[in-house]
N, CA, C and O atoms as a printed pandas DataFrame, in Angstrom:
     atom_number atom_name residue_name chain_id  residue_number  x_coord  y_coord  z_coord
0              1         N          UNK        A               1  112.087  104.765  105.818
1              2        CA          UNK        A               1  111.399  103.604  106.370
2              3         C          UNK        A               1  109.913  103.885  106.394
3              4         O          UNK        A               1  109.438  104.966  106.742
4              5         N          UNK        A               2  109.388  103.096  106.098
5              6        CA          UNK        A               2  107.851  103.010  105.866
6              7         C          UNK        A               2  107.141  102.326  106.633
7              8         O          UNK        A               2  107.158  101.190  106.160
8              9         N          UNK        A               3  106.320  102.345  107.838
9             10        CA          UNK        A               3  105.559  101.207  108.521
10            11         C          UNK        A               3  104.563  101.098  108.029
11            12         O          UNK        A               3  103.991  102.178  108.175
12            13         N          UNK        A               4  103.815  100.275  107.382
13            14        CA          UNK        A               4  102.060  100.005  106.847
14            15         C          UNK        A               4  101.085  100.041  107.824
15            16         O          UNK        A               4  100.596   98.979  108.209
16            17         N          UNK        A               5  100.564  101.568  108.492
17            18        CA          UNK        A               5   99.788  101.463  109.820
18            19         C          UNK        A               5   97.548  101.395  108.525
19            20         O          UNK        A               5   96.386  101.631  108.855
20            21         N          UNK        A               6   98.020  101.087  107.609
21            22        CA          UNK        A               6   96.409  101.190  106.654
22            23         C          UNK        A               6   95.741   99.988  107.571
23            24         O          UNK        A               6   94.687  100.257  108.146
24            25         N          UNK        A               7   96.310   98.687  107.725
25            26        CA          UNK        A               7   95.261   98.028  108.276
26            27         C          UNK        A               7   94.667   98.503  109.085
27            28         O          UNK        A               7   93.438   98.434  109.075
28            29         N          UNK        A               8   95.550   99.327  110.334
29            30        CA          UNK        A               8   94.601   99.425  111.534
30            31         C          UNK        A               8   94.208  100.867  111.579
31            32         O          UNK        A               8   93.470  101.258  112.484
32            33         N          UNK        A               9   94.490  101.381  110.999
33            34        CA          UNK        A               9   93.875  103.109  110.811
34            35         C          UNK        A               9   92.749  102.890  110.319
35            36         O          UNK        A               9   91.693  103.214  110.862
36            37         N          UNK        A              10   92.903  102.036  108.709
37            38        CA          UNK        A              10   91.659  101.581  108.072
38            39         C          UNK        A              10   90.333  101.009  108.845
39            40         O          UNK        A              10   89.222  101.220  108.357
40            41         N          UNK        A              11   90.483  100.288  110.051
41            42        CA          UNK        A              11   89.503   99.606  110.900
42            43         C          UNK        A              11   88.992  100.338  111.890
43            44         O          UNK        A              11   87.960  100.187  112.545
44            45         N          UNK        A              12   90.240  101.544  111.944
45            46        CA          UNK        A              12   89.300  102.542  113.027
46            47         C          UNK        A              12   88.494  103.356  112.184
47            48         O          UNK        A              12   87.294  103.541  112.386
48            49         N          UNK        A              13   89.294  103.956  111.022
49            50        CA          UNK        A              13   88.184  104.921  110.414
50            51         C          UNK        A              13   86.519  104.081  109.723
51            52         O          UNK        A              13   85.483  104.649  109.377
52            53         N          UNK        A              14   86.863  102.512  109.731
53            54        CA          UNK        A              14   85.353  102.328  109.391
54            55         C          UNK        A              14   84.624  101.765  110.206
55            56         O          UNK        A              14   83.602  101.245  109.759
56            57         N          UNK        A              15   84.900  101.680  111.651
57            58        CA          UNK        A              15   83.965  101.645  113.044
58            59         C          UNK        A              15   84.220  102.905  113.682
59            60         O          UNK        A              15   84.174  102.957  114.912
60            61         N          UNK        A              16   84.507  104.020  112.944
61            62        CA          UNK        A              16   84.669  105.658  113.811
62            63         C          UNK        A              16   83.389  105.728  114.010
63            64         O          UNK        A              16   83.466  106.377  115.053
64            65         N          UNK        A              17   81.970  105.547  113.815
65            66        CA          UNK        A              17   80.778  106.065  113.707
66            67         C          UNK        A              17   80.445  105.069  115.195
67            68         O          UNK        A              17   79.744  105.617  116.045
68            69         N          UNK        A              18   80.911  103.744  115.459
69            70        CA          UNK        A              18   80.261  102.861  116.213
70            71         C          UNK        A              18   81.324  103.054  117.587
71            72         O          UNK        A              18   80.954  102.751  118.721
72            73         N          UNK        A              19   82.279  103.439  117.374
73            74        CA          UNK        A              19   83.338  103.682  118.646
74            75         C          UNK        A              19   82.879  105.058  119.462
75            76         O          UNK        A              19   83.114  105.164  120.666
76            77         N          UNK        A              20   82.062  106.322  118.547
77            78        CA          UNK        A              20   81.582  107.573  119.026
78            79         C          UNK        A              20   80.372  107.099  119.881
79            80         O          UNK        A              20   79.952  107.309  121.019
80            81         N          UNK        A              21   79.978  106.296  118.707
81            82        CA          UNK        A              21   78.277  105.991  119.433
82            83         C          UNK        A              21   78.441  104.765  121.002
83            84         O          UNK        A              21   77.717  104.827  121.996
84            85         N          UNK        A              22   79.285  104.018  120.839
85            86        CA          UNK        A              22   79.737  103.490  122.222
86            87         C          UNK        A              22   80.609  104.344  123.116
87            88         O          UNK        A              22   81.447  103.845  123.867
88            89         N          UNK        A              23   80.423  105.455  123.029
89            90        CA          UNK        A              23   81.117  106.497  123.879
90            91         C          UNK        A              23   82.659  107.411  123.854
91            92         O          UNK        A              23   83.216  108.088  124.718
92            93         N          UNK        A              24   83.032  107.053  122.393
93            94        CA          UNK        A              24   84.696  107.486  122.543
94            95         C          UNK        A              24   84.013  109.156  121.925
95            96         O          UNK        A              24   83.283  109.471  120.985
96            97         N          UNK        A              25   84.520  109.707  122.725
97            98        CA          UNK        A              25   84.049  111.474  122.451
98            99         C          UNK        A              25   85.247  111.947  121.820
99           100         O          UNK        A              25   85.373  113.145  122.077
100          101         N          UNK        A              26   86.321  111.450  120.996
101          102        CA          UNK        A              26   87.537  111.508  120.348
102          103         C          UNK        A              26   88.296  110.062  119.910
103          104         O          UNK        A              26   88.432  109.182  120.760
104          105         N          UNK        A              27   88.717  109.900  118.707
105          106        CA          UNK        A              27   89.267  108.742  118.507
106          107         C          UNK        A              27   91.192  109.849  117.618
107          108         O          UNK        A              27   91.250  110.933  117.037
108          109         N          UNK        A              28   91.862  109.249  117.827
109          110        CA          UNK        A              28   92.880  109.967  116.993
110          111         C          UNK        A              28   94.180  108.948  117.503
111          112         O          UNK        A              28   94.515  108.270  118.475
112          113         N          UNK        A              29   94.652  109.330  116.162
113          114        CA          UNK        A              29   95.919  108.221  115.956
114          115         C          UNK        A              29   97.033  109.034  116.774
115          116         O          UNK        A              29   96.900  110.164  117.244
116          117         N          UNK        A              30   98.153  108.211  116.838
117          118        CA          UNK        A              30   99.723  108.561  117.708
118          119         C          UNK        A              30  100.872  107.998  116.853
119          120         O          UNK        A              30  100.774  106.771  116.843
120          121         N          UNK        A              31  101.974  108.444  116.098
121          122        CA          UNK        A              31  102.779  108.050  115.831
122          123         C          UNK        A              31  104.054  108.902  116.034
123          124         O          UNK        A              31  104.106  110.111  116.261
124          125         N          UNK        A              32  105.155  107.947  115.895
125          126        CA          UNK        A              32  106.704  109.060  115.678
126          127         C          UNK        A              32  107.028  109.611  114.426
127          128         O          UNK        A              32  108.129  110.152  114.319
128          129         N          UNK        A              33  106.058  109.562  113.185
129          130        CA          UNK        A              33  106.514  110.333  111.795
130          131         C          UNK        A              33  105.980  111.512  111.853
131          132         O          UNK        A              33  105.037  111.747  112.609
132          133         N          UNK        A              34  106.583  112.529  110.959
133          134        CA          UNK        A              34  106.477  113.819  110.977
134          135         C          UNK        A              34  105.078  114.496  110.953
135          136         O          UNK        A              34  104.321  113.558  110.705
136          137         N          UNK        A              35  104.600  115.217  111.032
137          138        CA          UNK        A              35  103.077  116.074  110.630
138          139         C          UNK        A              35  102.898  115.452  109.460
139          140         O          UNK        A              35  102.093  114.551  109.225
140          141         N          UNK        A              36  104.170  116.278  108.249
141          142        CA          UNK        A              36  103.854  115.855  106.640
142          143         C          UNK        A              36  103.289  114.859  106.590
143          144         O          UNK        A              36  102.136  114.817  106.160
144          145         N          UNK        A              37  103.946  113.771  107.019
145          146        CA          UNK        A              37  103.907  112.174  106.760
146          147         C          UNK        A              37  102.227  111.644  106.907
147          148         O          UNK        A              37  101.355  111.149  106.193
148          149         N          UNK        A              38  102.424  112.117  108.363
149          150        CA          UNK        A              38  100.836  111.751  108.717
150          151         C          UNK        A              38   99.891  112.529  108.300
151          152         O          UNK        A              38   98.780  112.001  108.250
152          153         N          UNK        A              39  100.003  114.064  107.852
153          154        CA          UNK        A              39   98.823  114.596  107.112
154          155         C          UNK        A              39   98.092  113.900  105.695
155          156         O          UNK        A              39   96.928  113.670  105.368
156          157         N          UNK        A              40   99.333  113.716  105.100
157          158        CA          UNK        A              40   99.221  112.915  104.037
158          159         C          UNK        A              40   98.762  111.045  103.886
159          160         O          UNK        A              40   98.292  110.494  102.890
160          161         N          UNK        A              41   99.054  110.497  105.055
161          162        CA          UNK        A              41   98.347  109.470  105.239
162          163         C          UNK        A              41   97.402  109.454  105.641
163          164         O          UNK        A              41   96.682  108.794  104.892
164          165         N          UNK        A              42   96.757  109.899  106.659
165          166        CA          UNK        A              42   95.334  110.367  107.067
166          167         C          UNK        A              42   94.439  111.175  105.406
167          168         O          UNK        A              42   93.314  110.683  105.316
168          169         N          UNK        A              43   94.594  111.739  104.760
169          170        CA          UNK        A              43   94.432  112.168  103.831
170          171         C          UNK        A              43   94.131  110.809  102.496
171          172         O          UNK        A              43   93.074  110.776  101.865
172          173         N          UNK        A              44   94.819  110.193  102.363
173          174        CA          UNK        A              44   94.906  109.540  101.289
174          175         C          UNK        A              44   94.234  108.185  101.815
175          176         O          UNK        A              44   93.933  107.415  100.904
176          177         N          UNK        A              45   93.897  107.681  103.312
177          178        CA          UNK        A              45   93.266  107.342  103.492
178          179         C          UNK        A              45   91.589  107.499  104.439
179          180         O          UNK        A              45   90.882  106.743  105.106
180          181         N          UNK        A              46   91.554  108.764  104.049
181          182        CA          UNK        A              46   89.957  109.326  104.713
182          183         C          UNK        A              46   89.699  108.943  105.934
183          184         O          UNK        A              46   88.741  108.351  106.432
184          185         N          UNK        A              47   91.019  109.500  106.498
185          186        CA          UNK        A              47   90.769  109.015  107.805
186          187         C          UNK        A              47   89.849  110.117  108.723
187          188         O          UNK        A              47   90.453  111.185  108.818
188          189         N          UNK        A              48   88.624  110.118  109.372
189          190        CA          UNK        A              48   87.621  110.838  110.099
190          191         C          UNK        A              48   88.395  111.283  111.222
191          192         O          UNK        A              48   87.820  112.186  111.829
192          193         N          UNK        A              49   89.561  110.935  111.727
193          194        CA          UNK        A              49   90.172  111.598  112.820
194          195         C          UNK        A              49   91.757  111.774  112.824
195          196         O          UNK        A              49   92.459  111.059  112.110
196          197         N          UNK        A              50   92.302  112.775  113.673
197          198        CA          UNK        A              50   93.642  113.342  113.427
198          199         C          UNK        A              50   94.621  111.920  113.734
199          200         O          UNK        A              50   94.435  110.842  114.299
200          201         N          UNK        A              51   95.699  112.553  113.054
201          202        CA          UNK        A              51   97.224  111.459  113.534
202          203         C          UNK        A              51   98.169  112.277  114.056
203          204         O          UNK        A              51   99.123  112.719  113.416
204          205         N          UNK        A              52   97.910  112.520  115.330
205          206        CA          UNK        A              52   99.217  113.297  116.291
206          207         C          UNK        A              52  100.818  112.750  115.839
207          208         O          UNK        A              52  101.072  111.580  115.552
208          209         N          UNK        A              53  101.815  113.880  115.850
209          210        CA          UNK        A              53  102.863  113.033  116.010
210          211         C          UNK        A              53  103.700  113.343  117.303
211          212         O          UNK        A              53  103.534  114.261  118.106
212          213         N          UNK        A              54  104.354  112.648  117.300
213          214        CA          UNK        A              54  105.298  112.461  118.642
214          215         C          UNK        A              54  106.557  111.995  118.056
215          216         O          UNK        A              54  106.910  110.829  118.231
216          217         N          UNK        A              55  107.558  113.168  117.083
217          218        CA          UNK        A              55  108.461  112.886  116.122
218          219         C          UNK        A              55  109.195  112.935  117.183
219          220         O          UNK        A              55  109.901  111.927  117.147
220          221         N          UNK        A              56  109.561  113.890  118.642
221          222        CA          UNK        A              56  110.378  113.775  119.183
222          223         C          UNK        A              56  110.487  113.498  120.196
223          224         O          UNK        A              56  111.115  114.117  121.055
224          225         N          UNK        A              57  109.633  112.055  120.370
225          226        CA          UNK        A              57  109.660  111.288  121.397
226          227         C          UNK        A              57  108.825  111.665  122.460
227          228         O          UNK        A              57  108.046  110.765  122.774
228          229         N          UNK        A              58  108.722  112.738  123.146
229          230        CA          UNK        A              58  108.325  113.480  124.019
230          231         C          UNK        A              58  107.313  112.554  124.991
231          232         O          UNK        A              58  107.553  111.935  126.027
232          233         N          UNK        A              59  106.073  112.726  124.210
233          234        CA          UNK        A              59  104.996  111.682  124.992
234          235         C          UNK        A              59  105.393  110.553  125.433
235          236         O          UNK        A              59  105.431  110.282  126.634
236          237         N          UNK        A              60  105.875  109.440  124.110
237          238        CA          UNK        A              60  106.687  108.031  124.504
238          239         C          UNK        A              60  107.738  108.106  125.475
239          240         O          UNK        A              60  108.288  107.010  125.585
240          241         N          UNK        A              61  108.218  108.982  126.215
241          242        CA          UNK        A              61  108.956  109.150  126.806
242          243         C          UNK        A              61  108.516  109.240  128.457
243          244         O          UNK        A              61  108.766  108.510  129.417
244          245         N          UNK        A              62  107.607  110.713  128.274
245          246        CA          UNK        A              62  106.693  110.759  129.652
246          247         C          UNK        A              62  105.751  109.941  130.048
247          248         O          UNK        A              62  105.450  110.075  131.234
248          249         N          UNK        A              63  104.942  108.800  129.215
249          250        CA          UNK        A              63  104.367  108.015  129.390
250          251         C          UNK        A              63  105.691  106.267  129.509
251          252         O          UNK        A              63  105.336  105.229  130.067
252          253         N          UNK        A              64  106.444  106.370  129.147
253          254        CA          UNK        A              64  107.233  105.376  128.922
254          255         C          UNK        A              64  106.695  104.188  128.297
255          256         O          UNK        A              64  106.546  103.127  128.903
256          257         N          UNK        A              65  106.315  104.430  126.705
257          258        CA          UNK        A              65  105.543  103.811  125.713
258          259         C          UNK        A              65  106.275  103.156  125.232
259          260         O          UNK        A              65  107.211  103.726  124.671
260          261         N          UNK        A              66  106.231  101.647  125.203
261          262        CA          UNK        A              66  106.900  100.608  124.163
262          263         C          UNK        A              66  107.163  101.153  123.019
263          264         O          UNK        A              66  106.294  101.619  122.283
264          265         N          UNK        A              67  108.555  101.140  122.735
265          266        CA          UNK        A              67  108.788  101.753  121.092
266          267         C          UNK        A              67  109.870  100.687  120.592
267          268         O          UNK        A              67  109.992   99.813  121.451
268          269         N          UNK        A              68  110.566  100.507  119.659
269          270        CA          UNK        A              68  111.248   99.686  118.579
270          271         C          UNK        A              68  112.184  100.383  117.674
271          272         O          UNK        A              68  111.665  101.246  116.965
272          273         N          UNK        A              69  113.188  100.232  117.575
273          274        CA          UNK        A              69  113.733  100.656  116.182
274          275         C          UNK        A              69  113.857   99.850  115.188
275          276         O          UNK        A              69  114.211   98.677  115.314
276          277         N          UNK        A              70  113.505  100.551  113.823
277          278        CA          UNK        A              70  113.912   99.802  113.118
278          279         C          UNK        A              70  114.076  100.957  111.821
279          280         O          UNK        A              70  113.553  101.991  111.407
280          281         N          UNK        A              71  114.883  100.262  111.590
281          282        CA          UNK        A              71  116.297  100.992  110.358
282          283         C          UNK        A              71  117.037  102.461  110.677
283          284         O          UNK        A              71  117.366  103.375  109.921
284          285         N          UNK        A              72  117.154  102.292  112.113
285          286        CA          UNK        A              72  117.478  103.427  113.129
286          287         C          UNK        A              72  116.462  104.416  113.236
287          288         O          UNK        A              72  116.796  105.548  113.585
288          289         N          UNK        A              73  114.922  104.083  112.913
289          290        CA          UNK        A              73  113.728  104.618  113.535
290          291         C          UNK        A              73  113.241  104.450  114.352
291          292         O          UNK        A              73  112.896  103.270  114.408
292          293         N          UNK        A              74  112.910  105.084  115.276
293          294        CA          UNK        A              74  112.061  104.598  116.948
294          295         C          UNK        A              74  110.834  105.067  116.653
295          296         O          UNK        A              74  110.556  106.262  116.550
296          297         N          UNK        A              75  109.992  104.043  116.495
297          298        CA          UNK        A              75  108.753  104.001  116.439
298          299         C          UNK        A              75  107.960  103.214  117.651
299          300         O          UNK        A              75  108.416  102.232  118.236
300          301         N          UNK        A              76  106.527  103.909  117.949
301          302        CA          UNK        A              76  106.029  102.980  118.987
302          303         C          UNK        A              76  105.106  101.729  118.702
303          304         O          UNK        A              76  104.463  101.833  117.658
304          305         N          UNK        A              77  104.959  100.838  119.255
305          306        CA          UNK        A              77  104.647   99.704  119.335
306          307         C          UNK        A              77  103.583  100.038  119.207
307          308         O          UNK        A              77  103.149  101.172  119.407
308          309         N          UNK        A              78  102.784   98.755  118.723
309          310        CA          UNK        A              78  100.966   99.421  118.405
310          311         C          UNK        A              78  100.375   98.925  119.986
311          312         O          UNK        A              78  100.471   97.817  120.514
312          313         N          UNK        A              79   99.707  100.241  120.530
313          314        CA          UNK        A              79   98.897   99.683  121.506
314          315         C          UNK        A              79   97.197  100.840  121.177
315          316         O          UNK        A              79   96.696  101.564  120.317
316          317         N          UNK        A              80   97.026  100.479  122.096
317          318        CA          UNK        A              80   95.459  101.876  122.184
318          319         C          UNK        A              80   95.057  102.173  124.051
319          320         O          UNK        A              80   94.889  101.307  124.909
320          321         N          UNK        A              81   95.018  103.150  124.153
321          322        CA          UNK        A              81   94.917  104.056  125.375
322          323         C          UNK        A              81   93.742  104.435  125.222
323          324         O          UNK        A              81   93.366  105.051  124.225
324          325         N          UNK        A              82   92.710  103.988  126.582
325          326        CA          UNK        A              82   91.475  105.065  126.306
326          327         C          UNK        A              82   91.389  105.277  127.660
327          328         O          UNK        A              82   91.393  104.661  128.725
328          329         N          UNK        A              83   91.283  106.781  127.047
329          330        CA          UNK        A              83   91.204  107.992  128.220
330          331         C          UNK        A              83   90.230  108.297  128.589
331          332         O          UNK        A              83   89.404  108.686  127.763
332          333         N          UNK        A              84   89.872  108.255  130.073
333          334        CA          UNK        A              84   88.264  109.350  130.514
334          335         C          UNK        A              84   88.950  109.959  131.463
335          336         O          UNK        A              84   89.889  109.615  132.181
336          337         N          UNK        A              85   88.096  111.270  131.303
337          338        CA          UNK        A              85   88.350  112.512  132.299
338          339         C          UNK        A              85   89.635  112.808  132.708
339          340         O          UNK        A              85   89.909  112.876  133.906
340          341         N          UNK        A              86   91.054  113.125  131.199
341          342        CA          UNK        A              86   91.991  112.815  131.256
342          343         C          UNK        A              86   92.667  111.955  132.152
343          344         O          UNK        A              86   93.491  112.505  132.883
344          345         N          UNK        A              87   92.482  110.484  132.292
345          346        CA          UNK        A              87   93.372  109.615  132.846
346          347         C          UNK        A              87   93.397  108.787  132.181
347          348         O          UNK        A              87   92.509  109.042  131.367
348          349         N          UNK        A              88   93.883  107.777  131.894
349          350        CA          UNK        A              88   94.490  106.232  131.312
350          351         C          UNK        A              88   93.847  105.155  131.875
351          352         O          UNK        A              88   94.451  104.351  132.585
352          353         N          UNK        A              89   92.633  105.065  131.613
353          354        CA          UNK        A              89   91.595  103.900  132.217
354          355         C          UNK        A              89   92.012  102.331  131.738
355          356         O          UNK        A              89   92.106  101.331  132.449
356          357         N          UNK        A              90   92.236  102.473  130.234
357          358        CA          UNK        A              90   92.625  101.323  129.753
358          359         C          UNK        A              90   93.625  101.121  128.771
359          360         O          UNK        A              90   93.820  102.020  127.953
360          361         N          UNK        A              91   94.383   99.931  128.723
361          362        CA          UNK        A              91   95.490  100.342  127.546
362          363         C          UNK        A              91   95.288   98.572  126.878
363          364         O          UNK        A              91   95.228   97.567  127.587
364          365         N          UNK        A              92   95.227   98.601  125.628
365          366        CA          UNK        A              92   95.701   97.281  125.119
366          367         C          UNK        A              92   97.109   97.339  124.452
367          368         O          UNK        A              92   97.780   98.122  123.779
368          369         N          UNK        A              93   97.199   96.098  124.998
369          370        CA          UNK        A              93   98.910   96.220  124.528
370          371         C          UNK        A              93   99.045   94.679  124.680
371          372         O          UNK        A              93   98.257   94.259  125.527
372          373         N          UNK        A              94   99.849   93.665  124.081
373          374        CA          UNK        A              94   99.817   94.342  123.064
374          375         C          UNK        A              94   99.162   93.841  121.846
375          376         O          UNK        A              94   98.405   92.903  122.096
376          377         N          UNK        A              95   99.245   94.349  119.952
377          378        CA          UNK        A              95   97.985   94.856  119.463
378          379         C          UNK        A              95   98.558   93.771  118.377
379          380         O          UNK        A              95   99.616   93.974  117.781
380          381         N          UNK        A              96   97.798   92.654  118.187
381          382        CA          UNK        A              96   97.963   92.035  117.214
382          383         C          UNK        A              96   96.889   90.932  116.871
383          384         O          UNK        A              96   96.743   90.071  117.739
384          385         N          UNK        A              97   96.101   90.827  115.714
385          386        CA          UNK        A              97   96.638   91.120  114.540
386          387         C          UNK        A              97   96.126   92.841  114.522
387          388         O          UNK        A              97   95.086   93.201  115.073
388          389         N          UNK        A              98   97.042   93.775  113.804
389          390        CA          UNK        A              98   96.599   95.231  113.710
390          391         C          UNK        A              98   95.034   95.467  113.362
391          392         O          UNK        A              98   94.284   96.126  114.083
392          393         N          UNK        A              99   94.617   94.784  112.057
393          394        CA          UNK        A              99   93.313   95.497  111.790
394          395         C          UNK        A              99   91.979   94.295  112.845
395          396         O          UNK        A              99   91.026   93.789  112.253
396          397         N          UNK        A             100   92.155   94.123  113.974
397          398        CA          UNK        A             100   91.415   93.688  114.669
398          399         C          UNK        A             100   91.326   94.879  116.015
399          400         O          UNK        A             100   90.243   94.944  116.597
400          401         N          UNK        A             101   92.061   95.471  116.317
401          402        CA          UNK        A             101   92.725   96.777  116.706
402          403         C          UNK        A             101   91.381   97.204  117.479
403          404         O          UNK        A             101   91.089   97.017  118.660
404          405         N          UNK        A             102   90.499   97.966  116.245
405          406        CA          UNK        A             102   89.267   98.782  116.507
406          407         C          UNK        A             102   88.510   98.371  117.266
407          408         O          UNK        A             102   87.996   98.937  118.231
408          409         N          UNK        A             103   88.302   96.673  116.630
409          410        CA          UNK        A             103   87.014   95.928  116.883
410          411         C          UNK        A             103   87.703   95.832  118.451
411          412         O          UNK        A             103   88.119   96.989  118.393
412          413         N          UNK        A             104   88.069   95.464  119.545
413          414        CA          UNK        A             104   88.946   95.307  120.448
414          415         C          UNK        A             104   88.394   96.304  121.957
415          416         O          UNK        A             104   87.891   96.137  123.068
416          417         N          UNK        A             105   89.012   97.611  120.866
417          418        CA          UNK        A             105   88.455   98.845  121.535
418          419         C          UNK        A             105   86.832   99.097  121.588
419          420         O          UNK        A             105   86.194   99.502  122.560
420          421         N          UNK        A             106   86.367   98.776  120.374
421          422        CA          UNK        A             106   84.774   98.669  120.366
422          423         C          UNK        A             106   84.266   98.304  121.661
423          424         O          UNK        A             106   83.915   99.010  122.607
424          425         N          UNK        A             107   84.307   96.785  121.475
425          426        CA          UNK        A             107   83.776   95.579  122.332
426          427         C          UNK        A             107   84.123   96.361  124.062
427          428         O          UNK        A             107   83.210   96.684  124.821
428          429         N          UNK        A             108   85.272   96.495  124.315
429          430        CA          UNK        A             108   85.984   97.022  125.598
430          431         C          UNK        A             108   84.716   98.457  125.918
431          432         O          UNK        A             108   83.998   98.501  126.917
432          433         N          UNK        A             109   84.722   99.461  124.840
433          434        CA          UNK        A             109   84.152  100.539  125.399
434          435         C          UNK        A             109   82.482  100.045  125.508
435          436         O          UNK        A             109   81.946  100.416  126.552
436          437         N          UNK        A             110   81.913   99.534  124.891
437          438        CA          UNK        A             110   80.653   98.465  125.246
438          439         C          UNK        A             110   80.771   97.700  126.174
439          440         O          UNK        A             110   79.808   96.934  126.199
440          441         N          UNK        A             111   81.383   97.543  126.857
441          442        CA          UNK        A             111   81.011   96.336  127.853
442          443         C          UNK        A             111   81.537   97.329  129.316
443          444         O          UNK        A             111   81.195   97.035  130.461
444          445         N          UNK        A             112   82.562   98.719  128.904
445          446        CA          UNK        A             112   82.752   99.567  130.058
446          447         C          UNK        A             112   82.309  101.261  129.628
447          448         O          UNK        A             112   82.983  102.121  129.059
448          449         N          UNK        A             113   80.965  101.303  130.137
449          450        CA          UNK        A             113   80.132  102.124  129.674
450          451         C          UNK        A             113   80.627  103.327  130.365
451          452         O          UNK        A             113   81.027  103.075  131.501
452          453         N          UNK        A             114   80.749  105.023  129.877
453          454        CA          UNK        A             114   81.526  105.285  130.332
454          455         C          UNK        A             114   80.254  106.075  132.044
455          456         O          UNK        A             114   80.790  106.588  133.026
């Protein structure tokens, strides 16, 4: 099973320069596919920041993160979490259309300075 996460990876990696400069001191992706999977997508699309995985649920679990199956894959729902001074200040959820995603988080970390 294949999910198409390019739109919205794509929109973070080309406002990564304007999301740092409005204050995100880390931007990095979250999914349930393997390292491989995501090394290689981050890779093939130049992505400027890491794609954690969470193949075995673990996080989605301790956080109790909207997830989905589909084709007996549990994958999580697209949202975005931004963290200060490790806590969970803000979460959008939920994330649609995907490649509007970034712009979202942009606007949010501009208007809540950290």
């Amino acid at each position: 099973m294949h999910v198409d996460a390019r739109p919205r990876s794509c929109a973070f990696r080309d406002l990564h320069k304007d999301l740092t400069d409005a204050g995100a001191s880390s931007v990095f992706g979250l999914s349930t596919q393997d390292t491989a999977y995501q090394s290689e997508m981050a890779e093939r699309l130049r992505l400027p920041f890491p794609v954690l995985s969470d193949a075995k649920h673990e996080l989605a679990k301790a956080l109790n993160l909207p997830t989905m199956i589909v084709t007996g894959q549990v994958l999580l729902k697209r949202m975005a979490m931004i963290i200060r001074d490790d806590r969970i200040v803000h979460v959008l959820y939920p994330v649609f259309p995907p490649d509007r995603n970034a712009g979202d988080v942009l606007a949010w970390l501009q208007n809540n300075p950290a």
